[in-house]
Backbone and ligand atoms as CSV (ligand in chain L), in Angstrom:
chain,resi,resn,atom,element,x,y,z
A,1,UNK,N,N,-13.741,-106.198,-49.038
A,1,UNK,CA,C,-13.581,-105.037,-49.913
A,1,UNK,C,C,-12.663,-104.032,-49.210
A,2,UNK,N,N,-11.425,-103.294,-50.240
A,2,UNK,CA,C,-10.923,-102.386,-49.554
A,2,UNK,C,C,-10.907,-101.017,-50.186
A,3,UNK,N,N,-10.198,-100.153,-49.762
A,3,UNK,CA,C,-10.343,-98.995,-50.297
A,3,UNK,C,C,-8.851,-98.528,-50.640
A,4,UNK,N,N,-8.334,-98.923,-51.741
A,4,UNK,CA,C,-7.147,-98.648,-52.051
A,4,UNK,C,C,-6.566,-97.027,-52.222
A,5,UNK,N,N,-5.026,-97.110,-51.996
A,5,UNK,CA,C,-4.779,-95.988,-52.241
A,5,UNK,C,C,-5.148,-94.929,-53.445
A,6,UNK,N,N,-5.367,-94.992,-53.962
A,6,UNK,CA,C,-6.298,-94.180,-55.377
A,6,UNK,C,C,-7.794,-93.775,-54.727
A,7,UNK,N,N,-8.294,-94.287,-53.919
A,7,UNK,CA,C,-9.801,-94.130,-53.285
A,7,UNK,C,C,-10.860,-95.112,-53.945
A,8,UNK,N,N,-9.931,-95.753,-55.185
A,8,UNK,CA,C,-10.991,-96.890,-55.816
A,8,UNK,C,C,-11.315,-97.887,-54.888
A,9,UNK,N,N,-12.583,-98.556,-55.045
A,9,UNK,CA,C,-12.501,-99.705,-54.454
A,9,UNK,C,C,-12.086,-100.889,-54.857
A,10,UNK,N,N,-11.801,-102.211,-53.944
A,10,UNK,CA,C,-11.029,-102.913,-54.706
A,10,UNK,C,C,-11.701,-104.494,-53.540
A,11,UNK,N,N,-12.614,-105.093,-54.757
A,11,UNK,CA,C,-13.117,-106.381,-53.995
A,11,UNK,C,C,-12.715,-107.076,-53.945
A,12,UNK,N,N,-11.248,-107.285,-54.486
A,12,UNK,CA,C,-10.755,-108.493,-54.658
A,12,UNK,C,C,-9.760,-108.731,-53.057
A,13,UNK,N,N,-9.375,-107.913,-52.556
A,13,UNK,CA,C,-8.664,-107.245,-51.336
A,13,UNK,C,C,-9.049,-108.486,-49.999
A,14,UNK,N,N,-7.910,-109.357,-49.885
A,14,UNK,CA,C,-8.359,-110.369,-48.339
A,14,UNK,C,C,-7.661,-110.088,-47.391
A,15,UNK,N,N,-8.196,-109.678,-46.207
A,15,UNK,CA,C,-7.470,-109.032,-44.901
A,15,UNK,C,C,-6.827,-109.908,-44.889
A,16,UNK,N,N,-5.412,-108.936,-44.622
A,16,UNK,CA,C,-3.647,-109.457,-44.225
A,16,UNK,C,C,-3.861,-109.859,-42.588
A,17,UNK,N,N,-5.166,-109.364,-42.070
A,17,UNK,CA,C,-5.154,-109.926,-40.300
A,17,UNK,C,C,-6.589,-110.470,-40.455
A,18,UNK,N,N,-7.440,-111.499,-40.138
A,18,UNK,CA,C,-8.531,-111.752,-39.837
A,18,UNK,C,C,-8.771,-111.228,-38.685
A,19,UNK,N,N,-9.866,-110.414,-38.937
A,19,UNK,CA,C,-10.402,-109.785,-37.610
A,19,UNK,C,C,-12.267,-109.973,-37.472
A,20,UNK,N,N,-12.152,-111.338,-37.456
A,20,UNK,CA,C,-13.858,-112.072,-37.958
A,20,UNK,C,C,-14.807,-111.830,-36.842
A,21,UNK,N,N,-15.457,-111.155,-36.705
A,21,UNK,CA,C,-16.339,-110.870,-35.537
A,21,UNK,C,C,-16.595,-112.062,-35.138
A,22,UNK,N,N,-17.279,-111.993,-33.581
A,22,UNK,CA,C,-17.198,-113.621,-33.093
A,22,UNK,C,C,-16.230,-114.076,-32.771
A,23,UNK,N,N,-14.663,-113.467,-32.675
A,23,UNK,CA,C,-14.063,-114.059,-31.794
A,23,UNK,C,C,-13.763,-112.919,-30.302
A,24,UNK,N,N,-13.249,-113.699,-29.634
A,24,UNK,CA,C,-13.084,-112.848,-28.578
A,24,UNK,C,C,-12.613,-111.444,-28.754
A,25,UNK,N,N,-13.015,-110.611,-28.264
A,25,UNK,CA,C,-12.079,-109.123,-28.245
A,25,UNK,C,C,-10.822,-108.916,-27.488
A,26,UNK,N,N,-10.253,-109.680,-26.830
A,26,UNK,CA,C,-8.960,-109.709,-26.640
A,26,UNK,C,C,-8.624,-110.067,-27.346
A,27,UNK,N,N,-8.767,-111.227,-28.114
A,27,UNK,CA,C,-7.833,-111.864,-29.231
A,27,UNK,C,C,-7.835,-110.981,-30.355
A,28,UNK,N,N,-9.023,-110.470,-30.982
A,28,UNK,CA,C,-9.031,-109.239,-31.626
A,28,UNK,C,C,-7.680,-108.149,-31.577
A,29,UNK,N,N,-8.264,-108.036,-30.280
A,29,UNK,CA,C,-7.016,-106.861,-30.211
A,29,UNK,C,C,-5.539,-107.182,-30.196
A,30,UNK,N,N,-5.570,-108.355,-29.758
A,30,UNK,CA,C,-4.129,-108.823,-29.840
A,30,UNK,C,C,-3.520,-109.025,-30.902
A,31,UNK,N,N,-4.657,-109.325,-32.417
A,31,UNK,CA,C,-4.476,-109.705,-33.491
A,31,UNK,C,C,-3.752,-108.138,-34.418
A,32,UNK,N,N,-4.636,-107.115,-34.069
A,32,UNK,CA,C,-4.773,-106.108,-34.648
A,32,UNK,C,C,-3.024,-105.316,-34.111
A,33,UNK,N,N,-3.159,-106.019,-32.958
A,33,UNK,CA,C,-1.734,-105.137,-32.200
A,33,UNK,C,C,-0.413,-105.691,-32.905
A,34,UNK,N,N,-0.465,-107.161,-33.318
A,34,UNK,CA,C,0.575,-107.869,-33.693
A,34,UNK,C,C,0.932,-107.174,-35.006
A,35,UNK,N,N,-0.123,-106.792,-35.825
A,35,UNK,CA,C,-0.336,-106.409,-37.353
A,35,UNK,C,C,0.078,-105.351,-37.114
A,36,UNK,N,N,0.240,-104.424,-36.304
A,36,UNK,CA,C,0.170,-103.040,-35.996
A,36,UNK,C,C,1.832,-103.103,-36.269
A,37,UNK,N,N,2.368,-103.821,-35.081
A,37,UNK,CA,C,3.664,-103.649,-34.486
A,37,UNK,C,C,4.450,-104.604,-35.887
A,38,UNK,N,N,4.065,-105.230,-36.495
A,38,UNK,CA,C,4.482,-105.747,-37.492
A,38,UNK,C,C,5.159,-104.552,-39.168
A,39,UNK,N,N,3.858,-103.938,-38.894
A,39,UNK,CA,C,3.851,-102.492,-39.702
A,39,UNK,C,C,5.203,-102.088,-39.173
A,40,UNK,N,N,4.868,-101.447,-38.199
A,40,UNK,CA,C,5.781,-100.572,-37.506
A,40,UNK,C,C,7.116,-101.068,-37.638
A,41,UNK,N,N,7.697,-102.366,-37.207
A,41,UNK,CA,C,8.728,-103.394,-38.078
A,41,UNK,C,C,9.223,-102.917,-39.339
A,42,UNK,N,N,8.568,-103.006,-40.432
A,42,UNK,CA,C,8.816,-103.073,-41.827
A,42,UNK,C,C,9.175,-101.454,-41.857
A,43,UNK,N,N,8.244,-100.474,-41.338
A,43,UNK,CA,C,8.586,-99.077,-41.983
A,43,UNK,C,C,9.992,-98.732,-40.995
A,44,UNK,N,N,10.337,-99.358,-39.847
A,44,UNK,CA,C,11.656,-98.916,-39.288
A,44,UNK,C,C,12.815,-99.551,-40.160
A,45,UNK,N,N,12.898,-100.614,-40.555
A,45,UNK,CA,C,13.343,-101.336,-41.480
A,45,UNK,C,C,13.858,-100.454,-43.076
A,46,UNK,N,N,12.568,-99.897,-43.284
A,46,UNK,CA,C,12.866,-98.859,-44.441
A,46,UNK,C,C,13.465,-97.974,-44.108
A,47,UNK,N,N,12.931,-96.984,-43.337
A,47,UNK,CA,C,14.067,-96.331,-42.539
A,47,UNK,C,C,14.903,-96.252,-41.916
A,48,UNK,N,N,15.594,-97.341,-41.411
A,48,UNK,CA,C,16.945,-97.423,-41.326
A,48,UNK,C,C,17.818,-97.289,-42.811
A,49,UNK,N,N,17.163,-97.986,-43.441
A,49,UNK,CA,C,18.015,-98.028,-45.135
A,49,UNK,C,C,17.847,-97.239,-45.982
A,50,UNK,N,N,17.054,-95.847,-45.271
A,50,UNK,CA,C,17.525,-94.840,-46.261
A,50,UNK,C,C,18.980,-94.336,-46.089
A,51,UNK,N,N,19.076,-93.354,-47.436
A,51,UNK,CA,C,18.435,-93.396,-48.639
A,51,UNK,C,C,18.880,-94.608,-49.992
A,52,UNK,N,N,19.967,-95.067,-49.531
A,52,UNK,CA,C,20.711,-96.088,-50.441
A,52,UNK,C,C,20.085,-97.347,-50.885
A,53,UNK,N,N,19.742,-97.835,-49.827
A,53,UNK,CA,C,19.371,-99.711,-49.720
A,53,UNK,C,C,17.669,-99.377,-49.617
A,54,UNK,N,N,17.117,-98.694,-50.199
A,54,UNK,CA,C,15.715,-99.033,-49.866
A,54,UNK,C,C,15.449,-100.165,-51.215
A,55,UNK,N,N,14.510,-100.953,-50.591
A,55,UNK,CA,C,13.994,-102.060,-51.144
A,55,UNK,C,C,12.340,-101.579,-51.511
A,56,UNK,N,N,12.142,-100.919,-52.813
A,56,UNK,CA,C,11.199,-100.238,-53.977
A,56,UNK,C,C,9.671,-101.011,-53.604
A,57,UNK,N,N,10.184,-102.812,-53.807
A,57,UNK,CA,C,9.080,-103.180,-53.825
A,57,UNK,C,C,8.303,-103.361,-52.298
A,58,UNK,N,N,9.352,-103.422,-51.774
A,58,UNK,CA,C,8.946,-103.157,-49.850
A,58,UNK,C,C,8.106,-102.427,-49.950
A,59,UNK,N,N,8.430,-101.104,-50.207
A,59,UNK,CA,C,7.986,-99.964,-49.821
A,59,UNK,C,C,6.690,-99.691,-50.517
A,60,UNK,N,N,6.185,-100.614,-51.953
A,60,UNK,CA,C,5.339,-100.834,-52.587
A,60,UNK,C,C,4.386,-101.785,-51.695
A,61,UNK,N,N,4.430,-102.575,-51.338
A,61,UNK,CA,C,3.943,-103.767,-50.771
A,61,UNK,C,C,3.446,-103.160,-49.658
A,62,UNK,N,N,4.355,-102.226,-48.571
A,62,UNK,CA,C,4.129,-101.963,-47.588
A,62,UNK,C,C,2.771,-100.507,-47.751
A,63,UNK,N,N,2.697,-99.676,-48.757
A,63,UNK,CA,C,1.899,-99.151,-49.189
A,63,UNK,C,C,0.709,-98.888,-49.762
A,64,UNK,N,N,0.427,-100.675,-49.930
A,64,UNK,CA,C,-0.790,-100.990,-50.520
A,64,UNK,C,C,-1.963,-101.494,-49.552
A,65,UNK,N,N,-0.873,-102.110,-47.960
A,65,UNK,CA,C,-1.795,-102.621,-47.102
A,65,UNK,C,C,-2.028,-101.553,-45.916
A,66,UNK,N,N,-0.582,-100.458,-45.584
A,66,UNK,CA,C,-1.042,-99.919,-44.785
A,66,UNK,C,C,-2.127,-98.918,-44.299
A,67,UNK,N,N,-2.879,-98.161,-45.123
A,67,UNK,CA,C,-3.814,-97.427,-44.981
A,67,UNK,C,C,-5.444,-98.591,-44.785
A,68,UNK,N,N,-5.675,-99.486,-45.606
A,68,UNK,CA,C,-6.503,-100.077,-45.396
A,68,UNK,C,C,-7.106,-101.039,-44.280
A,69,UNK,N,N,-5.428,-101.697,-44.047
A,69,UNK,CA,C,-5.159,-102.053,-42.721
A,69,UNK,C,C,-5.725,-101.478,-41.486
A,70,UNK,N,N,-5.380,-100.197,-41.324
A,70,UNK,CA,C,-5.065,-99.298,-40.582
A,70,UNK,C,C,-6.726,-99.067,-40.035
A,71,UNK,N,N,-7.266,-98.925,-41.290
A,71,UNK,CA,C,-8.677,-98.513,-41.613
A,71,UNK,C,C,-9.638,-99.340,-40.222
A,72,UNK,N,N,-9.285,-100.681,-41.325
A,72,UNK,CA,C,-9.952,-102.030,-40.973
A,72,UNK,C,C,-10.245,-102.182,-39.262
A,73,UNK,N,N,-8.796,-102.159,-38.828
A,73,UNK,CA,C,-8.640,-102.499,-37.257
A,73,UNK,C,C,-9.044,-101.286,-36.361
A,74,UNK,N,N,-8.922,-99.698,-37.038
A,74,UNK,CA,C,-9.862,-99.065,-36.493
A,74,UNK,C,C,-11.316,-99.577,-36.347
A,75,UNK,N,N,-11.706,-99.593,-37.098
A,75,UNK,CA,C,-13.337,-100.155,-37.402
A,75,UNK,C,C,-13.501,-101.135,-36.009
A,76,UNK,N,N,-12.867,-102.233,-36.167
A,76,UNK,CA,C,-12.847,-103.730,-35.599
A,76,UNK,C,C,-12.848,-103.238,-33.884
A,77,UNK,N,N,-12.105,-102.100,-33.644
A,77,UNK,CA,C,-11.963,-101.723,-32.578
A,77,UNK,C,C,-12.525,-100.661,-31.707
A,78,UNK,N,N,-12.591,-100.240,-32.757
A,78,UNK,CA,C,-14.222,-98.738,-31.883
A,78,UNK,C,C,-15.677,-99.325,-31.920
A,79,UNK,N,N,-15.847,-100.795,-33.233
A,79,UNK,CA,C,-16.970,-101.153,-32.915
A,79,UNK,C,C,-17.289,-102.432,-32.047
A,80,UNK,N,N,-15.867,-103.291,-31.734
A,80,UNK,CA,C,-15.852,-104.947,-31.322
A,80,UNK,C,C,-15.237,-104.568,-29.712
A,81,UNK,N,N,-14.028,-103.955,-29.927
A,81,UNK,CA,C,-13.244,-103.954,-28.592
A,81,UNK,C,C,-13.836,-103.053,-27.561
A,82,UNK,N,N,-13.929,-101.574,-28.042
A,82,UNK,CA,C,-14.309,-100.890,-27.398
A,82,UNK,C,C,-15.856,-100.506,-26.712
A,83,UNK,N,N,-16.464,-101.389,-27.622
A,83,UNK,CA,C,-17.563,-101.680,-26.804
A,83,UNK,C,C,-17.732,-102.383,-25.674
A,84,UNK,N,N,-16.860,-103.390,-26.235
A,84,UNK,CA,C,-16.510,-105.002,-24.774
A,84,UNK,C,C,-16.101,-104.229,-23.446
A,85,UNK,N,N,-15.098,-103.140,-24.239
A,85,UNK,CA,C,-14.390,-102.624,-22.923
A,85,UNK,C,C,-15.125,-101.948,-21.976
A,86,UNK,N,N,-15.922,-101.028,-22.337
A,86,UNK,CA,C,-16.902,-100.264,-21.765
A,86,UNK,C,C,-18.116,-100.881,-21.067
A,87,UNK,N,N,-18.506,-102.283,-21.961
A,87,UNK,CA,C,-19.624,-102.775,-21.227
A,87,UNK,C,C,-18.928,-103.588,-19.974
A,88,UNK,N,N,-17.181,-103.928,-19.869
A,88,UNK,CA,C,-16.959,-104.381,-19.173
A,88,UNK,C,C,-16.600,-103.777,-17.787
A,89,UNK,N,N,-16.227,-102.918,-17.844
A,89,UNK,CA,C,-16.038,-101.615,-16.943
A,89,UNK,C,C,-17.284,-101.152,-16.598
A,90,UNK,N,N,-18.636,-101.156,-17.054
A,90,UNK,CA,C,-19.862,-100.942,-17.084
A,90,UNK,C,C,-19.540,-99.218,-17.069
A,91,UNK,N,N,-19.336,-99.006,-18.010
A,91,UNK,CA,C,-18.406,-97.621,-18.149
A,91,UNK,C,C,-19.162,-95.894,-17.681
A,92,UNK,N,N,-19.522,-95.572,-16.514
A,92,UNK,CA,C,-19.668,-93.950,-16.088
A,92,UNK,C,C,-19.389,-93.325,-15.725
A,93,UNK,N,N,-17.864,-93.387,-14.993
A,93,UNK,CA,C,-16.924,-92.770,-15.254
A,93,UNK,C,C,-16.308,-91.592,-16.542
A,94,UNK,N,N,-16.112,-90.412,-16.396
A,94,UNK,CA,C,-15.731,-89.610,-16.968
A,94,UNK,C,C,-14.603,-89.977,-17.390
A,95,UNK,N,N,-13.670,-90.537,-16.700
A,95,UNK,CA,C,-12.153,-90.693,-16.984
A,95,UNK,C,C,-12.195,-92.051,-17.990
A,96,UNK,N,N,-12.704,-93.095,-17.680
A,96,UNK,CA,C,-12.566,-93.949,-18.778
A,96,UNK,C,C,-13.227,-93.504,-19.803
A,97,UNK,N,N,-14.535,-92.731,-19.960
A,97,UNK,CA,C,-14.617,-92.178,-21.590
A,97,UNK,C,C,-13.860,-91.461,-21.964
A,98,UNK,N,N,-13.208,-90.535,-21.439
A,98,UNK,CA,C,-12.198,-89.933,-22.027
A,98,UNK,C,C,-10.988,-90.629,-22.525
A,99,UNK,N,N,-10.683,-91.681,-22.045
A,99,UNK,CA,C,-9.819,-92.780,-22.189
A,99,UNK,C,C,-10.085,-93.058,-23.564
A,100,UNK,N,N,-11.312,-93.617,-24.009
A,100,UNK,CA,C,-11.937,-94.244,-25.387
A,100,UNK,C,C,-12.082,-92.938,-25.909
A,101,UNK,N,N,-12.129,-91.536,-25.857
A,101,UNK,CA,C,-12.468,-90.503,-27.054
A,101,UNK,C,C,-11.209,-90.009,-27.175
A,102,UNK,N,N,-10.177,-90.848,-25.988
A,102,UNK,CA,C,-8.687,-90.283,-26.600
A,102,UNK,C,C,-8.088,-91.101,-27.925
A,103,UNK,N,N,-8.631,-92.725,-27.237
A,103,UNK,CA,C,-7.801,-93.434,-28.366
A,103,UNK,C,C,-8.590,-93.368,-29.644
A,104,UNK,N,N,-9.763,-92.662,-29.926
A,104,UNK,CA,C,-10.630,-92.548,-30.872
A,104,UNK,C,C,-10.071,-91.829,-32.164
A,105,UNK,N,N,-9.247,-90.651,-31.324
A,105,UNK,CA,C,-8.786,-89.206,-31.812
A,105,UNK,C,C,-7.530,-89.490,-32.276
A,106,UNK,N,N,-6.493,-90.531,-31.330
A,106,UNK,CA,C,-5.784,-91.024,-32.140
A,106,UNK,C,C,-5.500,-91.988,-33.364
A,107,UNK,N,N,-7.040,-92.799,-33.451
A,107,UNK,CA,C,-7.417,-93.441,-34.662
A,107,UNK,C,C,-7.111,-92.919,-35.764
A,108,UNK,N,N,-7.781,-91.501,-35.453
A,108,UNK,CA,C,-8.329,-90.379,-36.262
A,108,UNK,C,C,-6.900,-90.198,-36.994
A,109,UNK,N,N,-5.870,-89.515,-35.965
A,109,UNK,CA,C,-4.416,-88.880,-36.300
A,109,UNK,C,C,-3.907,-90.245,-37.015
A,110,UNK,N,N,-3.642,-91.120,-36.760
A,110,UNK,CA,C,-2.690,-92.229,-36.951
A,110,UNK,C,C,-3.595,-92.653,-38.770
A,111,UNK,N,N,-5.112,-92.268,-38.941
A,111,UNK,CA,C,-5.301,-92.719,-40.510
A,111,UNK,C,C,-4.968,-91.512,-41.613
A,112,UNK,N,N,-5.024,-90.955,-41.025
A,112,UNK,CA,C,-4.617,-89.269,-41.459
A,112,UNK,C,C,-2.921,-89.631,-41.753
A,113,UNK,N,N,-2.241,-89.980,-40.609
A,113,UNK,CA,C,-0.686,-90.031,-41.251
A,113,UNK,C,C,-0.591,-91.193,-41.916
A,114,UNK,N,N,-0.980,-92.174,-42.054
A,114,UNK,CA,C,-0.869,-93.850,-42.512
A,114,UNK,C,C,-1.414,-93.040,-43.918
A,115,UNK,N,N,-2.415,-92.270,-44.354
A,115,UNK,CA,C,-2.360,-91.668,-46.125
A,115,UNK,C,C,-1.742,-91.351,-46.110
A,116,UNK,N,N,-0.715,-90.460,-45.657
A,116,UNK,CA,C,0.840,-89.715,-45.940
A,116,UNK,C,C,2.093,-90.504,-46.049
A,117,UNK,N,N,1.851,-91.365,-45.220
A,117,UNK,CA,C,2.810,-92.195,-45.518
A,117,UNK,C,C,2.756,-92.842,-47.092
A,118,UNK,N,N,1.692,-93.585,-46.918
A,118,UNK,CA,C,1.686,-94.832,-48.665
A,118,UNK,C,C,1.926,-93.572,-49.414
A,119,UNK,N,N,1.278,-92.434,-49.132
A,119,UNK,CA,C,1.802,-91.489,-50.618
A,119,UNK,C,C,2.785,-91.630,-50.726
A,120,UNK,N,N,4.530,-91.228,-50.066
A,120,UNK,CA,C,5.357,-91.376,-50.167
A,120,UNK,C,C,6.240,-92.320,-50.427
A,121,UNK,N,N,6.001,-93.995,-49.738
A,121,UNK,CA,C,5.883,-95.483,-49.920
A,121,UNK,C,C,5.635,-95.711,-51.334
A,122,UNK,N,N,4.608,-94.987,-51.922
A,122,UNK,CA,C,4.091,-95.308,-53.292
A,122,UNK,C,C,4.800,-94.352,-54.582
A,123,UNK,N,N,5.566,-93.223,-53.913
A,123,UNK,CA,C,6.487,-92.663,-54.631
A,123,UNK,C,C,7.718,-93.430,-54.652
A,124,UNK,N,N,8.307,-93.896,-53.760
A,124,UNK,CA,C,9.581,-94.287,-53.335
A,124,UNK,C,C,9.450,-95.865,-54.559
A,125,UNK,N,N,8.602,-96.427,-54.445
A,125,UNK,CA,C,8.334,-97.554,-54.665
A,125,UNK,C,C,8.245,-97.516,-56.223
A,126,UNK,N,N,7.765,-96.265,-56.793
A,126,UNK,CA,C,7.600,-96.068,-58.286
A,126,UNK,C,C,8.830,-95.582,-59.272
A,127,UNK,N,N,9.941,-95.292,-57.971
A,127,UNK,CA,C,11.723,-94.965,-58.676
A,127,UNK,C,C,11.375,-93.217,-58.310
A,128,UNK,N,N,10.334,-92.726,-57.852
A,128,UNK,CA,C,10.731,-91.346,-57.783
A,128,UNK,C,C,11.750,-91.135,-56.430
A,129,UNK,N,N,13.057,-90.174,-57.040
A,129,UNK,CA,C,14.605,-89.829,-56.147
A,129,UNK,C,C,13.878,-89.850,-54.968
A,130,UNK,N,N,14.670,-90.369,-54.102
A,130,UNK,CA,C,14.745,-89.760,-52.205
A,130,UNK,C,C,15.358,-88.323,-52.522
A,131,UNK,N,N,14.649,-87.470,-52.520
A,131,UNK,CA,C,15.159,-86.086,-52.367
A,131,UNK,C,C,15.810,-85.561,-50.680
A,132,UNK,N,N,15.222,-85.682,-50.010
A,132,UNK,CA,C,15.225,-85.275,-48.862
A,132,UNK,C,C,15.159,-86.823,-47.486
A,133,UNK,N,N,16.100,-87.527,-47.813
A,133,UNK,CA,C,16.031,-88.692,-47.240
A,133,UNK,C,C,15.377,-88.849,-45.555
A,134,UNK,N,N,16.316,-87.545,-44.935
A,134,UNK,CA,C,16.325,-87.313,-43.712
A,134,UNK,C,C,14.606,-86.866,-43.573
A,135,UNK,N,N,13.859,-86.614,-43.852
A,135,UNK,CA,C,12.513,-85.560,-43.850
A,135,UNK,C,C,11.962,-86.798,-43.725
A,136,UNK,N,N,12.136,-87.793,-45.208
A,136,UNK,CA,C,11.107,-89.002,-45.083
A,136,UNK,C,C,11.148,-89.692,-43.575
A,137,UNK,N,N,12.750,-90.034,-43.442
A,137,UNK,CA,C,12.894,-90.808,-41.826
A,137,UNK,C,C,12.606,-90.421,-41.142
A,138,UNK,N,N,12.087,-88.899,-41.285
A,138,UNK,CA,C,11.229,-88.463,-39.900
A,138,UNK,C,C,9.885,-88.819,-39.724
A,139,UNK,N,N,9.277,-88.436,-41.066
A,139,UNK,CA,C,7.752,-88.769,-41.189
A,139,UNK,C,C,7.558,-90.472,-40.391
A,140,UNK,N,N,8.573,-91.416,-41.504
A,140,UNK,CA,C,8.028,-92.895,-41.264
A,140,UNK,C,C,8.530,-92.809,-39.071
A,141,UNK,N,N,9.479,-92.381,-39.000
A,141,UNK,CA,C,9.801,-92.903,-37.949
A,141,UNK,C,C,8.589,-92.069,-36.861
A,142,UNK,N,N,8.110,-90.980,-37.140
A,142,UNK,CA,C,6.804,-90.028,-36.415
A,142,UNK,C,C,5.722,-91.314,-36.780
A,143,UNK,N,N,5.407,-91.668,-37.537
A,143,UNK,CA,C,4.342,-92.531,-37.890
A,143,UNK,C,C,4.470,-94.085,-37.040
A,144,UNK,N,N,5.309,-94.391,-37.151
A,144,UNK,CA,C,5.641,-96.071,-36.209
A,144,UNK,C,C,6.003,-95.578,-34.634
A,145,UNK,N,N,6.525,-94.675,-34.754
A,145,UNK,CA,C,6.295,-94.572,-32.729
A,145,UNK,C,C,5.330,-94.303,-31.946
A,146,UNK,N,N,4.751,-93.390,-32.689
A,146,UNK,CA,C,3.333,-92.844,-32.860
A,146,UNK,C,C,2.659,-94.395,-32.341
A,147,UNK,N,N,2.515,-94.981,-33.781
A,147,UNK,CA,C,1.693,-96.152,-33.794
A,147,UNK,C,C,2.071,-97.122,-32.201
A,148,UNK,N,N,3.555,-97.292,-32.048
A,148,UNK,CA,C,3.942,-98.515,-30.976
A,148,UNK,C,C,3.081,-97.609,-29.981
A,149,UNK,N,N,3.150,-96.242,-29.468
A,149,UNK,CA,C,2.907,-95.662,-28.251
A,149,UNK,C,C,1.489,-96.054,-28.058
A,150,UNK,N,N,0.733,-95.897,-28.972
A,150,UNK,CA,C,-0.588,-95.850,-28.857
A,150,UNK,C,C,-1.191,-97.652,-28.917
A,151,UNK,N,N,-0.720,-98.852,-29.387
A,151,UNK,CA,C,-0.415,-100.163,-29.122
A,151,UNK,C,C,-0.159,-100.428,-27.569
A,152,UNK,N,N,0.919,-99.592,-27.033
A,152,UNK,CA,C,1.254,-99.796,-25.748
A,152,UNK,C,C,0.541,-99.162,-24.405
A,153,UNK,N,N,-0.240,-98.540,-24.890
A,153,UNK,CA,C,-1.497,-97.655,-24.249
A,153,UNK,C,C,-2.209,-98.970,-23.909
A,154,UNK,N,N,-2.723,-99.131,-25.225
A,154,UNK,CA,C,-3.596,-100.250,-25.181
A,154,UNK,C,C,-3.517,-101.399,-24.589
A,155,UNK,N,N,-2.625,-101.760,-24.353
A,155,UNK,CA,C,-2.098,-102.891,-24.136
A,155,UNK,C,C,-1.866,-103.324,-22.503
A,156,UNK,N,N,-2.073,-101.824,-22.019
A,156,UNK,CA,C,-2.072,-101.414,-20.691
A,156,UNK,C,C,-2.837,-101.027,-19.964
A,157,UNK,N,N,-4.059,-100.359,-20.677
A,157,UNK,CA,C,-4.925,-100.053,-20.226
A,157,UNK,C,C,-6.661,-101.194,-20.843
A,158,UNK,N,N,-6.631,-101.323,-22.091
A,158,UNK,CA,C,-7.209,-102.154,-22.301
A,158,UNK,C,C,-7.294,-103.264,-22.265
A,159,UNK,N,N,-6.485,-103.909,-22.742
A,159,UNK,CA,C,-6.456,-105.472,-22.443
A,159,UNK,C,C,-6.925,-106.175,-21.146
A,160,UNK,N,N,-5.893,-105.545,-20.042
A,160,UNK,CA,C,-5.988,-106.263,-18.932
A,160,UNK,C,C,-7.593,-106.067,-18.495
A,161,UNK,N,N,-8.646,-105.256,-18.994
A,161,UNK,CA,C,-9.655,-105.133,-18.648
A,161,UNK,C,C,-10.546,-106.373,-19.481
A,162,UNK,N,N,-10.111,-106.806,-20.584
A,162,UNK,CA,C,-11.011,-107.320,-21.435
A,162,UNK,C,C,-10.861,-109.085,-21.109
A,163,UNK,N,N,-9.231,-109.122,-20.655
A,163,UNK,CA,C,-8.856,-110.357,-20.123
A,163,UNK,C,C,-9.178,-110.669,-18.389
A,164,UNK,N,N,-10.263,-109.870,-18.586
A,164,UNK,CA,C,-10.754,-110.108,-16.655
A,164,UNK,C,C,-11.767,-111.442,-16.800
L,1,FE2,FE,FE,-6.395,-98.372,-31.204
């Protein structure tokens, strides 16, 4: 079940990443990171081709999975990974919780902009003008670096802990 852009729900909805509990949490995360950086792909892609060459239904397509997506692998990861991580670290340290209530907060920021985005994705996608082409390429391109930085966090600080 997902929660589409409208806020309806929508059961018919089959994760674009399997993220099936029961498998390892590295692979998890690796899964979730690929999907991530995959995103991040497609919306640089759009933004390079503003305002002329945007491709409507891209930007449609790309708008329907990213917020839910986004959702999903949060979930998968504050409740699958980040537990692993912590029980693996046997975590009491101050500095590694702060570590996990940072990337928590950026969950937080990154689902907050991933709705701002499909709003716009879902305008672009419906024939409403690029008014302000340059504004959008900021948003998408704030939103995918955003996203790689915080992937590459992870990737650096978590992983190598989970792959011990
Ligand atoms: Fe994360």
């Amino acid at each position: 079940m997902r929660i589409v852009a409208s806020g309806r729900m929508d059961r018919s909805f089959s994760s674009p990443l399997p993220l099936d509990s029961g498998l390892p949490p590295a692979v998890l995360l690796r899964r979730a990171h690929g999907f991530k950086l995959d995103m991040c792909h497609a919306l640089e892609r759009i933004a390079d081709n503003l305002p002329d060459n945007i491709d409507r239904v891209e930007c449609l397509r790309i708008a329907n999975i990213l917020a839910p997506s986004i959702r999903q692998i949060h979930v998968c990861e504050e409740n699958d990974i980040f537990t692993a991580y912590a029980a693996a670290l046997a975590v009491s340290a101050d500095a590694d919780m702060e570590t996990l209530r940072r990337l928590k907060a950026e969950h937080v920021e990154d689902q907050c902009f991933a709705d701002e985005v499909t709003e716009t994705l879902l305008g672009i996608g419906h024939g409403r003008a690029i008014d302000n082409a340059e504004a959008v390429g900021f948003m998408l391109r704030g939103f995918f670096e955003t996203m790689r930085r915080h992937v590459a966090f992870e990737r650096a600080h978590i992983l190598p802990v989970l792959d011990r």
